[in-house]
N, C-alpha and C positions, 0 to 999 in steps of 0.2 A: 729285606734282600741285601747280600752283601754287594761293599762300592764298587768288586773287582767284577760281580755277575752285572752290573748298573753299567760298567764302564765298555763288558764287553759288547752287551747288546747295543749300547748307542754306536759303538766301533761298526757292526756287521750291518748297522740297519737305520738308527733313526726311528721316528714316524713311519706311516704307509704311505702318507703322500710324497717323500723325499724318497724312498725303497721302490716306488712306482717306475723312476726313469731306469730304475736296473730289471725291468721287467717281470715275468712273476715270481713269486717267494719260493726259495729251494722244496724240492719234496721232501726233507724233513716236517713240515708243517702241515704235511695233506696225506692221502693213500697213495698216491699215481705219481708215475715220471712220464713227462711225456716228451715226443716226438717227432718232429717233420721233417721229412728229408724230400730232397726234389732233385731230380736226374739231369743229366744233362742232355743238350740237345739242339744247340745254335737257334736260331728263331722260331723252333718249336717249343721256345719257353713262352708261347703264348698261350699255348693249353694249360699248363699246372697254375699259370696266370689267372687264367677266366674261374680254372676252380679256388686257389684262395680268395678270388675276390668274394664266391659265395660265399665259403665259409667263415668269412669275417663278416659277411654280411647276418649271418646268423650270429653269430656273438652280438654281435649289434646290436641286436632284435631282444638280446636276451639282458644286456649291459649297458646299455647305454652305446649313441654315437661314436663316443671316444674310444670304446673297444677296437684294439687292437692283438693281432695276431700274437705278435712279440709277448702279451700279458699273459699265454696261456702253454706255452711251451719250454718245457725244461731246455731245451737243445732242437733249435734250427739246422740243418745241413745239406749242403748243396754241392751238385758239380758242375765245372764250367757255367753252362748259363743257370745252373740252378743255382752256384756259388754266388753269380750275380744279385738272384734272385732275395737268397740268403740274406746278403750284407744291405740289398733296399730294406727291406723287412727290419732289420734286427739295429742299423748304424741309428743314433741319436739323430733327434733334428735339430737345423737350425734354430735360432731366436727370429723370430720376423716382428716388424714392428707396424701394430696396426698408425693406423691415420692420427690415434691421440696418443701417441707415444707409448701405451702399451705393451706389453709382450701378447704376442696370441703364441707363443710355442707352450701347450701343458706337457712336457717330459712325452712328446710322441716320436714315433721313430719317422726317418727320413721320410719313406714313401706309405703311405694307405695301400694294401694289398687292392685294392681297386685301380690303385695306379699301375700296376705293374706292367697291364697289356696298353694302354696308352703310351706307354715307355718305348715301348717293345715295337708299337706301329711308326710313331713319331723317329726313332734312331735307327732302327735297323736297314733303313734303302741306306744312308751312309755307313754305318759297320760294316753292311754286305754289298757296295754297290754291284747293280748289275750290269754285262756289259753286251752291246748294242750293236747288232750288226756284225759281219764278219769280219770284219777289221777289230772290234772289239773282244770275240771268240777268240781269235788268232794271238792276242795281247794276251789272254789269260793264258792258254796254252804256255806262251815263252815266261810269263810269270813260274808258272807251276812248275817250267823246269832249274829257271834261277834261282826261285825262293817261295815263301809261300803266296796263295791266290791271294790275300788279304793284304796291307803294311800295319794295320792293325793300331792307326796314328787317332784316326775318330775314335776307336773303343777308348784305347789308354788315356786319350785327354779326357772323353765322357767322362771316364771312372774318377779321374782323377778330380775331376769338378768334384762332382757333388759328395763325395766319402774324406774330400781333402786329405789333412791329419789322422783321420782317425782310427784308433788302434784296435787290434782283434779285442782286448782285455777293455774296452768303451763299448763293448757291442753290449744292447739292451738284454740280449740273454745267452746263452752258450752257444755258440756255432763253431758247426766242424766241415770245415772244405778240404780236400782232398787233392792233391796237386803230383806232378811228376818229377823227380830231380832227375836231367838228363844227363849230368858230370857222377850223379854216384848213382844211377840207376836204380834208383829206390824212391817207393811213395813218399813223402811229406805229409802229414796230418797236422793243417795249421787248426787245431781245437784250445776254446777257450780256458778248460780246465787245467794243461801244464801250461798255458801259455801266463799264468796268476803267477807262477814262481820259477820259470824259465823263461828269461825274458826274450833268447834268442826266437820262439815262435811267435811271443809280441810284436810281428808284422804290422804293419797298418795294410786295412782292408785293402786297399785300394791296390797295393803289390800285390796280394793276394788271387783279387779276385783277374786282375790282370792276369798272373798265372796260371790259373783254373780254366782261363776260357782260350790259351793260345795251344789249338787242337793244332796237332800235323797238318802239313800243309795248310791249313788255311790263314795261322796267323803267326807271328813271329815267337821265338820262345825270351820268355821275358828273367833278365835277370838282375838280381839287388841284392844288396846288404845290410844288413843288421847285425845289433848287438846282443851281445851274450852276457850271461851275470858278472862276467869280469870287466864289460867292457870292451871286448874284442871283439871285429870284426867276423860276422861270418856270410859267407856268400852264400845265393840260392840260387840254382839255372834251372829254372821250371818250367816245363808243357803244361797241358792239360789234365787235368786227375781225371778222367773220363779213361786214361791209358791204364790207373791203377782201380777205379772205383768210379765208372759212368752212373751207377744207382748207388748214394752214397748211403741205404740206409743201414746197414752192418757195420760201416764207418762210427755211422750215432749213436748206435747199441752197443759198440765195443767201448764207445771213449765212455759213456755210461755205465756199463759193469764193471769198467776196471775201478773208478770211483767206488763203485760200491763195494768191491775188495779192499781197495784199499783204508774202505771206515771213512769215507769223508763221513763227517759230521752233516753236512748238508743233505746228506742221499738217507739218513732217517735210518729207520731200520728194513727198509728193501731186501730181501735175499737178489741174489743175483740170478738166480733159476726162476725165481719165481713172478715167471709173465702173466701171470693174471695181474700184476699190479703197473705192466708198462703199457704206454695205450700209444701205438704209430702209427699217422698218416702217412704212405709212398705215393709220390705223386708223376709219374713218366708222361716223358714228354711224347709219347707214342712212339708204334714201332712198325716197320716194313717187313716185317717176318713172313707177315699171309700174301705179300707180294706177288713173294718166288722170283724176285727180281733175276738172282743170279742161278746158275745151272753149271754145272762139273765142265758140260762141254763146250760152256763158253770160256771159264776160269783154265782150261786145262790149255789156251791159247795165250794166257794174261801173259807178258813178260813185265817186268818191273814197274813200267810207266802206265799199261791198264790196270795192275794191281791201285796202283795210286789216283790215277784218275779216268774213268770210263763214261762216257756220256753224262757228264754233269756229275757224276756219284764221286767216289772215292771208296770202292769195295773193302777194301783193308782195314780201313777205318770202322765201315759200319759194319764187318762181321766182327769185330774187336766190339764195339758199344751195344748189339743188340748180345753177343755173347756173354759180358759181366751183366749188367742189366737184368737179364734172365736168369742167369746163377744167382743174383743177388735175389730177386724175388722167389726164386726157387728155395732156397736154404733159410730164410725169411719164413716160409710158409712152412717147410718142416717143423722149423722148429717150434712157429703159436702153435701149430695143429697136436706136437706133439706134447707140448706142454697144456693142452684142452686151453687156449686161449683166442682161437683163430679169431673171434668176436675184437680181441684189442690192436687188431691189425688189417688195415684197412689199405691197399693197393689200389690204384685209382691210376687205369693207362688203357689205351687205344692199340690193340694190336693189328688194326685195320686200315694202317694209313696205306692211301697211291699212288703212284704217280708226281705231283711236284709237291702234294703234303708233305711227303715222307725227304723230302729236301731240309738240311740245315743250312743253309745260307741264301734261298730262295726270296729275299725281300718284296717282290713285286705285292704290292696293290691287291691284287687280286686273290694270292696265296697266302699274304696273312689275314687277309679276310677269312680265305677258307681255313685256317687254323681257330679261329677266334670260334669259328662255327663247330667246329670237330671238337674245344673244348665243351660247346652249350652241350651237346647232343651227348656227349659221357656222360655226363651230370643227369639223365633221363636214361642211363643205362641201367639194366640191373648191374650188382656188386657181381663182379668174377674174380676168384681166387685159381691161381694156376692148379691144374690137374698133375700132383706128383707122378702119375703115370706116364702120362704122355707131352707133358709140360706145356698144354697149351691153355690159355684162357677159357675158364666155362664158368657161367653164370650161377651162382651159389640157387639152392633150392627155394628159398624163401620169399620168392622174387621182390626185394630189394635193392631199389636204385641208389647208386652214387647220390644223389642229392636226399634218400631219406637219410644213407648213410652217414653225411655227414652232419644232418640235422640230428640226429641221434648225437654223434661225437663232441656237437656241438655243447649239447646238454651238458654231459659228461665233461667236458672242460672247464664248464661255467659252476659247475656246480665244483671240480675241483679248485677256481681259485677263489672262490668265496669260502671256502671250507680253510684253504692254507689264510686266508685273511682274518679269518677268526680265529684263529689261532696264534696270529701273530700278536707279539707282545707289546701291547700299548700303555708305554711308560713315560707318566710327567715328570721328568726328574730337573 
């Protein structure tokens, strides 16, 4: 072998046990590229919660304890609280030092996707306090009209604890979160793939994910700056990417076929039509659709300030996140079905949420209890893929649940990264 092929492979990689903490091997090494995107949804990121923690639990089963989610996905991506979600998942972990001076950190990411809905119960009454009494009600109100419900000071310190320094281009594998510029009115796509040679989207998570999750009215919009390849300053005034992409997973398929236009080396020989070889979990944080919350002859009284806030809701808002949301899954399903792959695309969402479920900022005790439950009970649903006809959820023929489903996909991943690990080149040099 020549020293310059010797030279390049210890460059991209190393061993497998040092290539481990960048999570799993590009799909040049295997059949498949795969996929996870997760929706946004303020503290209804307890549902996509409860279900990764299954499906890590199944990797588990099949790999060892140490399986982690971040090993088996070409590209993580998330909006707002799924952004969150993202960067627990995918950011490195600390060093911790056991009792004998040891390291116990093996190259694992921050959080165990079992952590996620403990996160979620433990922070969320401070992200979203509630407020108490009608003196408390009357407070919100005059907030909503000075600025947003939220000051959004617990989220931005949380984040900024635990992701400290750390950069989109440190994340254990590709993640693409989706953000709003509100100075040049155009999406942002902070993705790890130009973020390797364009340093200006080299955000650190933590700006990031602050970004992603500061929705209208409820939290402040957040802004920072960063470097560009020259050095220069460039500013970023972000909302929420829920405004450009609330279900981000067309986000993670487009930052993926353009790679594979482009010839990365990494993307293998993929065609870029060719969906039998991409395999996507979509994971929604449910939806208020079967409601019928809202009605013509109530909205045709809204002036400006019901449009924005109406009995706890924010109408505007949620006909904006359940409308992309559903186009995204809609166009999603077009296109496996039309390429005969619907099997490598898996949708996993509640379109039957009620009453304070279907609330994003709803903390109480009680109502993320009730979210923790609404994620169990999908996971015993059969699989529903949207009706192109009438666009609403219907339970595929086969009758197959979410959780055989994803025991199935399970397989199917484990089986791709031991396929990309044998393949990979193990050189004594």
């Amino acid at each position: 072998m020549e020293k310059q092929e010797i030279k390049e492979i210890k460059r991209m990689s190393g061993d497998l046990q040092d290539r481990r903490r960048l999570g799993c091997l590009p799909p040049s090494y295997g059949q498949l590229v795969t996929i996870l995107s997760i929706d946004g949804g303020g503290v209804r990121g307890i549902i996509p919660g409860t279900i990764l923690a299954y499906l890590e639990s199944q990797l588990q089963e099949l790999d060892g304890e140490e399986a982690r989610l971040v090993d088996y996905f070409d590209v993580i991506s998330g909006t707002s609280t799924g952004g969150l979600i993202a960067a627990m998942l995918t950011a490195p972990g600390k060093d911790v030092k056991g009792g004998g001076g040891q390291s116990l950190n093996r190259n694992l990411p921050l959080f165990a996707a079992k952590e996620i809905v403990p996160f979620y119960l433990k922070h969320s009454p401070k992200i979203f306090p509630q407020p108490r009494g009608i003196c408390g009600w009357f407070k919100t109100l005059v907030r909503l009209v000075r600025g947003p419900k939220y000051n959004g000071k617990y989220l931005q310190k949380l984040i900024e604890g635990f992701l400290g320094e750390t950069k989109l281009t440190q994340a254990m594998t590709n993640v693409v979160i989706p953000c709003f510029d509100i100075k040049k009115l155009q999406p942002v796509i902070f993705s790890s793939y130009p973020a390797v040679s364009h340093r200006v989207i080299d955000a650190k998570l933590s700006d990031i994910c602050i970004s992603t999750s500061a929705a209208p009215t409820y939290f402040p919009a957040h802004r920072f700056t960063n470097d560009d390849n020259e050095g220069n300053k460039h500013e970023f005034n972000l909302i929420d990417g829920g405004i450009a992409a609330n279900n981000p997973t067309l986000c993670a398929i487009g930052e993926v076929t353009k790679q594979i236009v482009k010839k990365n080396p990494e993307m293998g020989d993929i065609s870029p039509l060719d969906y039998t070889r991409f395999v996507v979990i979509s994971l929604g944080t449910g939806s208020i659709r079967n409601q019928e919350k809202y009605d013509a002859k109530m909205a045709s009284k809204w002036g400006l300030l019901s449009w924005v806030y109406s009995n706890g809701s924010t109408p505007i808002l949620d006909c904006y996140n359940e409308a992309i949301h559903d186009m995204v899954d809609y166009q999603s399903s077009v296109v496996f079905q039309a390429l005969r792959s619907e099997k490598n695309y898996l949708r996993i969402d509640d379109d039957t949420l009620k009453g304070d479920l279907g609330s994003v900022d709803l903390s109480t005790e009680k109502n993320m209890e009730g979210l923790v439950k609404v994620g169990e009970a999908l996971l015993k649903k059969r699989v529903s893929r949207v009706n192109l006809e009438t666009g609403h959820y219907e339970p595929i023929s086969d009758h197959v649940t979410n959780e055989e489903a994803l025991k199935r996909l399970a397989k199917v991943l484990s089986e791709e990264r031991k396929l990309r690990e044998a393949r990979f080149p193990k050189l004594k040099i």
